[in-house]
Backbone atoms as SQL, in Angstrom:
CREATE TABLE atoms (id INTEGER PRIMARY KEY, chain TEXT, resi INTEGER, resn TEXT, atom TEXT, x REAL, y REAL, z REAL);
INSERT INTO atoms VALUES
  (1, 'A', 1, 'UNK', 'N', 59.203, 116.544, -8.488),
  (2, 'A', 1, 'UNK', 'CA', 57.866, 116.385, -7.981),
  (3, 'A', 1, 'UNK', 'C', 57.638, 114.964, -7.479),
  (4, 'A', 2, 'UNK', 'N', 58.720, 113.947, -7.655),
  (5, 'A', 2, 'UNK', 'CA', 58.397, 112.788, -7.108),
  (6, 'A', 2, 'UNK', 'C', 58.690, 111.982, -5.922),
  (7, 'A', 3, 'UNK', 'N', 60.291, 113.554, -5.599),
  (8, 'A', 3, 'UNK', 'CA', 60.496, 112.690, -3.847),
  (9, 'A', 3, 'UNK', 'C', 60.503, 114.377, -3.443),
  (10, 'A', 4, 'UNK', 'N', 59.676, 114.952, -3.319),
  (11, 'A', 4, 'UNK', 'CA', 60.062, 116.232, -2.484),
  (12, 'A', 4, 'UNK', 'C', 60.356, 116.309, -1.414),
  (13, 'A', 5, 'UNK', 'N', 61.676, 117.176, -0.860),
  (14, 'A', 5, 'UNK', 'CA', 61.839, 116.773, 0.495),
  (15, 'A', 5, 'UNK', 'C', 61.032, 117.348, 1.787),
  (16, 'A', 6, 'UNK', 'N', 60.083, 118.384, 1.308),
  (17, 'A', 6, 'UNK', 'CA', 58.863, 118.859, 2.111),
  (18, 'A', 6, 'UNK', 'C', 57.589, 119.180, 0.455),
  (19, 'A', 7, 'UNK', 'N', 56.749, 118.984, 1.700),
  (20, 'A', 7, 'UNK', 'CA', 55.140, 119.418, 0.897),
  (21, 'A', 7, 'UNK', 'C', 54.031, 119.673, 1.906),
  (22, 'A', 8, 'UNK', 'N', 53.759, 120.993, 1.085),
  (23, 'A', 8, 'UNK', 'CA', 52.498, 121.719, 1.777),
  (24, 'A', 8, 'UNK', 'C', 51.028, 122.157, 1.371),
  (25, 'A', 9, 'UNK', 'N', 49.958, 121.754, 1.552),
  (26, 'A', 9, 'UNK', 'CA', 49.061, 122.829, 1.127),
  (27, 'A', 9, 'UNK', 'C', 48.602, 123.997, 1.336),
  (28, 'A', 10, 'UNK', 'N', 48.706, 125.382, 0.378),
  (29, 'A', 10, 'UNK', 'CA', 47.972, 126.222, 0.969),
  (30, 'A', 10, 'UNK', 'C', 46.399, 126.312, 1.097),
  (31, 'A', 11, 'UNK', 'N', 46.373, 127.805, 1.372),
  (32, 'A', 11, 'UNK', 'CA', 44.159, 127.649, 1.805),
  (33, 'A', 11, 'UNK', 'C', 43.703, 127.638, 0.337),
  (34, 'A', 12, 'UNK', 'N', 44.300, 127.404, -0.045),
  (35, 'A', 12, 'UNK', 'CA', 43.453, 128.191, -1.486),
  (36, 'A', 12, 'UNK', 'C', 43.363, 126.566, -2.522),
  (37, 'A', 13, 'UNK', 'N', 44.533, 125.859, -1.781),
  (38, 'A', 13, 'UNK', 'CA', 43.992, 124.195, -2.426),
  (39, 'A', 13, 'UNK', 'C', 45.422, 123.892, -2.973),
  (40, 'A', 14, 'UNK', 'N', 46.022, 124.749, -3.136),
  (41, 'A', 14, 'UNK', 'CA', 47.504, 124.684, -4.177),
  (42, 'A', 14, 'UNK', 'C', 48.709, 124.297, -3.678),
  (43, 'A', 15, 'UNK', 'N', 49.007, 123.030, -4.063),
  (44, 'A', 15, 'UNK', 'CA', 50.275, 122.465, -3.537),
  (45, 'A', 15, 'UNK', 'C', 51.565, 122.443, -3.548),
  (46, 'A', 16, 'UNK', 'N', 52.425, 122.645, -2.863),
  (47, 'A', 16, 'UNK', 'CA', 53.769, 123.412, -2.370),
  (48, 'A', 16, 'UNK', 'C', 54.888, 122.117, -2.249),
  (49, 'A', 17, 'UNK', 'N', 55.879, 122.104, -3.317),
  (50, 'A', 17, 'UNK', 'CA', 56.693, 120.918, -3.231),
  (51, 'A', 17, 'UNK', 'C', 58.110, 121.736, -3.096),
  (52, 'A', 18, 'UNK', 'N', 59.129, 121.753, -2.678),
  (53, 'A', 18, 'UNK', 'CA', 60.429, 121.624, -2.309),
  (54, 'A', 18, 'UNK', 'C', 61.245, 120.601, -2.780),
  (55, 'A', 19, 'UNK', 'N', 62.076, 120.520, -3.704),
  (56, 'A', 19, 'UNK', 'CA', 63.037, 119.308, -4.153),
  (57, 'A', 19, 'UNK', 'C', 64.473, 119.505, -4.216),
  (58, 'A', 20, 'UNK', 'N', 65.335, 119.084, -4.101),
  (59, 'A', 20, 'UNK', 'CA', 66.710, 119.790, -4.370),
  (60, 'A', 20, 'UNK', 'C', 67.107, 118.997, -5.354),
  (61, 'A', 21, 'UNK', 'N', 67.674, 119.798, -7.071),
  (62, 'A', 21, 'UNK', 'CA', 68.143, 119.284, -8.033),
  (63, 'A', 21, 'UNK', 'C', 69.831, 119.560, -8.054),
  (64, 'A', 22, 'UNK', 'N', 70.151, 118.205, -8.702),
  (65, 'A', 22, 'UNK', 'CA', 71.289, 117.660, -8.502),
  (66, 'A', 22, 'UNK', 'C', 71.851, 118.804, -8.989),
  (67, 'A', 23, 'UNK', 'N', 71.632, 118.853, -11.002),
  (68, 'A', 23, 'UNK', 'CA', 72.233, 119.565, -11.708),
  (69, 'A', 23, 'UNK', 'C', 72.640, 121.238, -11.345),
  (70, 'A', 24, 'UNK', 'N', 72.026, 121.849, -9.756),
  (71, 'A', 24, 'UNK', 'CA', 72.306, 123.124, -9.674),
  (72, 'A', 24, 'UNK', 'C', 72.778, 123.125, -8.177),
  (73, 'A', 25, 'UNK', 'N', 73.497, 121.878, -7.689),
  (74, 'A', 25, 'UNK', 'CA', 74.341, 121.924, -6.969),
  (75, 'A', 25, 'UNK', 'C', 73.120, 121.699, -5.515),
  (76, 'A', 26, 'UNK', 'N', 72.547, 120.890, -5.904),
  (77, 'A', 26, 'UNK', 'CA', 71.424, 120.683, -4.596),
  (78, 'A', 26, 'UNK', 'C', 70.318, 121.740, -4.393),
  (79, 'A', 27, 'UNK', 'N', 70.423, 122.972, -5.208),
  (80, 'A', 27, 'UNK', 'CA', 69.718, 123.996, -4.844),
  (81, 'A', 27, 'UNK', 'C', 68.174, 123.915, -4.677),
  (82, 'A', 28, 'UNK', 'N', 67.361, 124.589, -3.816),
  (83, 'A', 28, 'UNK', 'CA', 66.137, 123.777, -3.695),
  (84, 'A', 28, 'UNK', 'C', 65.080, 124.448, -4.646),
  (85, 'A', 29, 'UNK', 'N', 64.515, 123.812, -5.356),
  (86, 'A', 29, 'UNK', 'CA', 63.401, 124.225, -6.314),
  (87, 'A', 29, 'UNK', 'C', 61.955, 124.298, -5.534),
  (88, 'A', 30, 'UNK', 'N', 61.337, 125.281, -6.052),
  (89, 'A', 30, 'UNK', 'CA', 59.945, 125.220, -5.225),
  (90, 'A', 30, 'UNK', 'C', 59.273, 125.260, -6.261),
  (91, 'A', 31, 'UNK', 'N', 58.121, 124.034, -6.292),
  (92, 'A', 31, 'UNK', 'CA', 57.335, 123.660, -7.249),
  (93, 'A', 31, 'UNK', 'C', 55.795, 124.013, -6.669),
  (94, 'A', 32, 'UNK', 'N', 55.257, 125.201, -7.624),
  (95, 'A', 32, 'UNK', 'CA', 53.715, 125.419, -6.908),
  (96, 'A', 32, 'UNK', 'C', 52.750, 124.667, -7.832),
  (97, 'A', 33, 'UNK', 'N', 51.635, 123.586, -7.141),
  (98, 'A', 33, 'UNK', 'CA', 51.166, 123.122, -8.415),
  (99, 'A', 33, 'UNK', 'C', 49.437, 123.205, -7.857),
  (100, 'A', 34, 'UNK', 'N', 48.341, 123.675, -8.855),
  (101, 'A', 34, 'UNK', 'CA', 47.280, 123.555, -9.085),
  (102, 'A', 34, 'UNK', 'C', 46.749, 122.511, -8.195),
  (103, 'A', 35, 'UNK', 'N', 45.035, 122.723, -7.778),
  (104, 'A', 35, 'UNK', 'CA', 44.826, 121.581, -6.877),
  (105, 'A', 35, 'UNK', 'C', 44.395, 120.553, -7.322),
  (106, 'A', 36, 'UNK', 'N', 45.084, 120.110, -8.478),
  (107, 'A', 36, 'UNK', 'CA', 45.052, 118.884, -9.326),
  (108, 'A', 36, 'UNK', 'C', 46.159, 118.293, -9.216),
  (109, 'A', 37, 'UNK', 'N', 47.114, 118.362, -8.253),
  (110, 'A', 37, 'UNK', 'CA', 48.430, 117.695, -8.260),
  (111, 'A', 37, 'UNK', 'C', 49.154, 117.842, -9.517),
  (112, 'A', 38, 'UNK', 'N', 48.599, 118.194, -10.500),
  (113, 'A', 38, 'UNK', 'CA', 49.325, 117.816, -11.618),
  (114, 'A', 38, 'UNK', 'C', 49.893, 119.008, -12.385),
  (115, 'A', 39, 'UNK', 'N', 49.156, 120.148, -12.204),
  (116, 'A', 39, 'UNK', 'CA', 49.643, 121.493, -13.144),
  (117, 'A', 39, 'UNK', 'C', 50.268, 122.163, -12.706),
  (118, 'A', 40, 'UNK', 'N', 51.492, 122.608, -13.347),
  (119, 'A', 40, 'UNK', 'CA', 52.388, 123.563, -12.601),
  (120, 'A', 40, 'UNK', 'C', 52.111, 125.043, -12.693),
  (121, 'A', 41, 'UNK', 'N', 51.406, 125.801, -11.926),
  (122, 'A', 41, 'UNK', 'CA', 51.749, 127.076, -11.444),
  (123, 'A', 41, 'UNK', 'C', 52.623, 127.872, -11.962),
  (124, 'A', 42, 'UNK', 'N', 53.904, 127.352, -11.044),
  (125, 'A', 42, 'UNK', 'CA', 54.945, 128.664, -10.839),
  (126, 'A', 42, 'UNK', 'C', 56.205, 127.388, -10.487),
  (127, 'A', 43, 'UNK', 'N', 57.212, 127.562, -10.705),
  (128, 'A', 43, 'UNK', 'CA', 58.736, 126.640, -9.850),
  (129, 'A', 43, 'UNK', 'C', 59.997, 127.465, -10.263),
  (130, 'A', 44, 'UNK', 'N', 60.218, 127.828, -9.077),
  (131, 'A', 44, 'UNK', 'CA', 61.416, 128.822, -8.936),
  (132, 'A', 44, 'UNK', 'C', 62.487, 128.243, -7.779),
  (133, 'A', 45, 'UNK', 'N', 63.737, 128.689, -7.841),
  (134, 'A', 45, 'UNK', 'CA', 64.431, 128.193, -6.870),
  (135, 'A', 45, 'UNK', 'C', 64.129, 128.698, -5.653),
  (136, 'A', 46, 'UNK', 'N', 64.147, 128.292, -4.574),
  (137, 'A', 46, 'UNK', 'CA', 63.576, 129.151, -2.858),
  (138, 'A', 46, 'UNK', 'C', 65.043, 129.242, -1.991),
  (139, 'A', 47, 'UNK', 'N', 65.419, 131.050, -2.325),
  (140, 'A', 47, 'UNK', 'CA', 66.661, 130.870, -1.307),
  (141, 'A', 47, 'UNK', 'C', 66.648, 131.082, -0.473),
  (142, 'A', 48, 'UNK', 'N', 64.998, 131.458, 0.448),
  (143, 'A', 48, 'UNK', 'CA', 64.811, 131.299, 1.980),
  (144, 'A', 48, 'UNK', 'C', 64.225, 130.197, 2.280),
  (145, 'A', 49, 'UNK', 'N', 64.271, 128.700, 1.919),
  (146, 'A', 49, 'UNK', 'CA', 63.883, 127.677, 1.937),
  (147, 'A', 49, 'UNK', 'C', 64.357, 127.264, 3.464),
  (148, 'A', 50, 'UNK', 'N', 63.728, 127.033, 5.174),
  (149, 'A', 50, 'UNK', 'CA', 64.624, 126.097, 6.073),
  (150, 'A', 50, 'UNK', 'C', 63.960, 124.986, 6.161),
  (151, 'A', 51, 'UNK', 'N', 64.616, 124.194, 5.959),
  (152, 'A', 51, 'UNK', 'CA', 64.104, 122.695, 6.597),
  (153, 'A', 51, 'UNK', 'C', 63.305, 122.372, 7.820);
């Protein structure tokens, strides 16, 4: 959540982070978080993620 390599908001206020962690071979994590920046939602890996 601290260098994501994309970020989005949806309509609804809830913010959309993308990160790729080392430990699973770069794979990209998608972090959904509350429109408090701070609460996590949902974070699952995204294997239709394109840059």
């Amino acid at each position: 959540m601290e260098s994501p390599v994309r970020q989005e908001i949806q309509e609804d206020g809830r913010i959309r982070l993308w990160a790729p962690i080392d430990a699973m071979r770069g794979r990209l994590l998608r972090v959904v978080l509350l429109p408090d920046g701070e609460t996590v939602h949902n974070a699952f890996f995204d294997r239709g993620f394109v840059p």
